[in-house]
C-alpha positions in Angstrom: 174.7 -8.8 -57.5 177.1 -11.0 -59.5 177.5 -12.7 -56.2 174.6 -13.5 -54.8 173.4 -16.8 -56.1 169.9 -16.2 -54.4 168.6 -13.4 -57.0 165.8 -14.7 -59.5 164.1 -11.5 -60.5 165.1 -7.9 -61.1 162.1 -5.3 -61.2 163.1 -1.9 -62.4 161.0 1.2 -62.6 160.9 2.9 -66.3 161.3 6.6 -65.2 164.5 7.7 -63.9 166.0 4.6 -64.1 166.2 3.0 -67.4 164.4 6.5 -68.8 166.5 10.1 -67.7 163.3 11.0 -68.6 161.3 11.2 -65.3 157.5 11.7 -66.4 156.9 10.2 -69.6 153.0 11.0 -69.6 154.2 14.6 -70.2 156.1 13.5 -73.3 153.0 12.0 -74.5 150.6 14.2 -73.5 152.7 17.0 -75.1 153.0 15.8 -78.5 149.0 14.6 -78.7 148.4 18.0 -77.7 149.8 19.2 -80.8 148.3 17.1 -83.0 145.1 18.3 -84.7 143.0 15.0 -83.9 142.5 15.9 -80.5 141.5 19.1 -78.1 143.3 18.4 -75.4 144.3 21.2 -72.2 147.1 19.3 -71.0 147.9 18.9 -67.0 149.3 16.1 -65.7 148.2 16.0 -62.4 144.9 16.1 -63.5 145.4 13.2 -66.2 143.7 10.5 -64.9 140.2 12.4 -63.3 140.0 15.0 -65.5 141.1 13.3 -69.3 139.8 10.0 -68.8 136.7 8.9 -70.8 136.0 12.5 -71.1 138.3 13.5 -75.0 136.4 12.2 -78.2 138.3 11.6 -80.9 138.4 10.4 -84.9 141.1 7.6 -84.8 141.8 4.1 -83.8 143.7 2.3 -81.5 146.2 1.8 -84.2 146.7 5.1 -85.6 146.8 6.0 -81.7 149.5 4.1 -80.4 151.7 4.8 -83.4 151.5 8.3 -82.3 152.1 7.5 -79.0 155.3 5.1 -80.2 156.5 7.9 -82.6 156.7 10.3 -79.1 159.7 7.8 -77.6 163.2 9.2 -77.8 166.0 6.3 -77.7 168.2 9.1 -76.7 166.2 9.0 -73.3 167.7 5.6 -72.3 170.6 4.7 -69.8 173.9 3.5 -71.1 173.9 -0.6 -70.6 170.5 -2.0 -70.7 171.5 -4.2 -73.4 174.5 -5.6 -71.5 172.7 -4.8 -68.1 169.9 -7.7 -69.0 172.1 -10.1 -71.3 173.8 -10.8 -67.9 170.8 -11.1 -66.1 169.7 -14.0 -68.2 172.8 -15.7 -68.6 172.9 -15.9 -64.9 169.2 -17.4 -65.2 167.8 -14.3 -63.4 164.5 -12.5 -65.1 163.9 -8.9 -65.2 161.0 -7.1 -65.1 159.9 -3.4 -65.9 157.4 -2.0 -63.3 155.8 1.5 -64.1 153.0 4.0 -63.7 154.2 5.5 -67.1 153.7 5.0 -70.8 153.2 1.1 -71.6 153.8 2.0 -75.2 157.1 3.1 -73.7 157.9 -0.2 -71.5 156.8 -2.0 -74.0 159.1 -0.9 -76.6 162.0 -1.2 -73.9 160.9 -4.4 -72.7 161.0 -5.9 -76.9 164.2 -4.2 -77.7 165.9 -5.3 -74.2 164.3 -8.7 -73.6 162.7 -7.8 -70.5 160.6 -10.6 -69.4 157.8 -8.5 -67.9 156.6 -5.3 -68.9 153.5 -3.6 -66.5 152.5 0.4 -67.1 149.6 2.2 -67.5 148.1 2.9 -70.8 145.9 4.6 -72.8 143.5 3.6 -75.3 140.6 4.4 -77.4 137.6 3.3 -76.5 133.7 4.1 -78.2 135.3 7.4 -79.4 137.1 8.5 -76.4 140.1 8.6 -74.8 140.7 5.8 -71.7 143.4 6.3 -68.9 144.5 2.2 -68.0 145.2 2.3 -64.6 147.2 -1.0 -64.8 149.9 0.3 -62.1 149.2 2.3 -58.6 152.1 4.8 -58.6 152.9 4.6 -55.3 151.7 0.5 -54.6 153.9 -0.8 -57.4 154.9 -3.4 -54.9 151.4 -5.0 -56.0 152.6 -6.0 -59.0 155.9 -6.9 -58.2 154.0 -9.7 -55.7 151.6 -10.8 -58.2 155.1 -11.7 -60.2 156.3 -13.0 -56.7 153.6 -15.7 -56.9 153.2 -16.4 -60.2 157.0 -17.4 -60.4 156.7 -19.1 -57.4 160.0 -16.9 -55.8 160.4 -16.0 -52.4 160.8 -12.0 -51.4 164.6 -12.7 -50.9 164.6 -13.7 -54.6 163.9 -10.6 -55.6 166.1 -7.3 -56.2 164.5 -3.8 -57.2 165.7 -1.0 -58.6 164.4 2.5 -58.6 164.6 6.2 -58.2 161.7 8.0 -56.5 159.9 8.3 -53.9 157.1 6.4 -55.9 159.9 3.3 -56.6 160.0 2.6 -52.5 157.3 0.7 -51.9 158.7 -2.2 -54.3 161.1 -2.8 -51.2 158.1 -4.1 -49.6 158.5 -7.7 -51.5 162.2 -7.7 -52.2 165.5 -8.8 -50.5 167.0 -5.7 -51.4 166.5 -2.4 -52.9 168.8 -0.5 -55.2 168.5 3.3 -55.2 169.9 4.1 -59.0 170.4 8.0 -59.0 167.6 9.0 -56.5 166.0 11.9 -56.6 164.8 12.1 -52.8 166.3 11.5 -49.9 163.7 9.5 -48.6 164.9 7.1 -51.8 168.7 6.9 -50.4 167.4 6.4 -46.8 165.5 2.9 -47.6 167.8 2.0 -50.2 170.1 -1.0 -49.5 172.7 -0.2 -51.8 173.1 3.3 -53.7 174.5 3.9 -57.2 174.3 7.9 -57.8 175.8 10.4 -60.5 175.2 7.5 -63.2 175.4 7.3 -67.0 175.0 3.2 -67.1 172.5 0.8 -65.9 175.3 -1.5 -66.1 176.4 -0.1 -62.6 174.4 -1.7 -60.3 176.3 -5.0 -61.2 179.6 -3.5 -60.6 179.5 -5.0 -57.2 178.3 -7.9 -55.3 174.8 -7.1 -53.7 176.0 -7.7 -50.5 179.1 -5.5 -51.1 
């Protein structure tokens, strides 16, 4: 990536790419499951149809999201972020985290790792009940990543993205090449245009030129 003089934005999914953790709306839903404010049968799959609007509670938004901010575990982040992004920018390229996770999460990443962009879905109280954001299409994140696309006025060969699913593909659609950081599918590696796998550092996927 170092280079190729073309790159002006880096989108990276959360999960399974800057997060080991692959499904952070488990963390989450785990530990407000435990807490005594709220009733909640958890199932993921479910979340969106069967949790949203549907769980009152006694709380605010603040007291909420502090619980939800309390669930993240720093020990859940790749090696290199820090160094990963600081290059980035000095090389006048932005970086941008893409995900259908936790935005409490992204967010937090995104502050202490001076993303530029931040996008996930969210949660938040509202009239006494629980709302699911749906801010990010799991599988259509390439939605967002254009709406970035035109805002910054870039071109699709401007942009790089990095991911790890099968959910991470479709941001391919709108950029000049795709990085597969340890994919879980083999659908991932088949797309991918370059593949970093059996990692412990973000700081990898600058190891070589793009091109390489």
């Amino acid at each position: 990536m170092r280079g190729d003089k073309m790159v002006k934005l880096v989108a990276f999914s959360m999960e399974g790419t800057l997060l080991k953790n692959k499904n952070t709306w488990n963390r989450v839903m785990s530990k407000l499951s435990r807490n005594p404010y709220y009733n909640i049968i958890y199932n993921f799959d479910y979340l969106y149809d069967n949790l949203n609007n549907k769980i009152n509670v006694s709380i605010n938004n603040t007291a909420f999201n502090k619980l939800i901010d309390e669930s993240f575990d720093y020990m859940d982040l790749y090696d290199g972020i820090d160094d990963t992004i600081k290059i980035l920018h000095q090389n006048g390229i932005k970086a941008a985290i893409i995900t259908a996770g936790v935005k409490n999460y992204a967010d937090i990443i995104a502050r202490e790792f001076k993303f530029d962009y931040s996008i996930a879905n969210e949660m938040k109280i509202i009239s006494g009940k629980i709302r699911f954001i749906k801010n990010v299409d799991s599988i259509r994140k390439e939605i967002i990543l254009n709406k970035l696309r035109i805002k910054n006025g870039f071109k699709r060969d401007d942009i790089i993205s990095v991911g790890s699913s099968l959910q991470d593909i479709s941001m391919k659609n709108v950029s000049g090449k795709f990085i597969a950081f340890n994919p879980s599918a083999v659908e991932v590696i088949r797309v991918a245009d370059k593949i970093i796998d059996g990692s412990e550092s973000l700081l990898d996927i600058l190891n070589e030129p793009i091109n390489a």
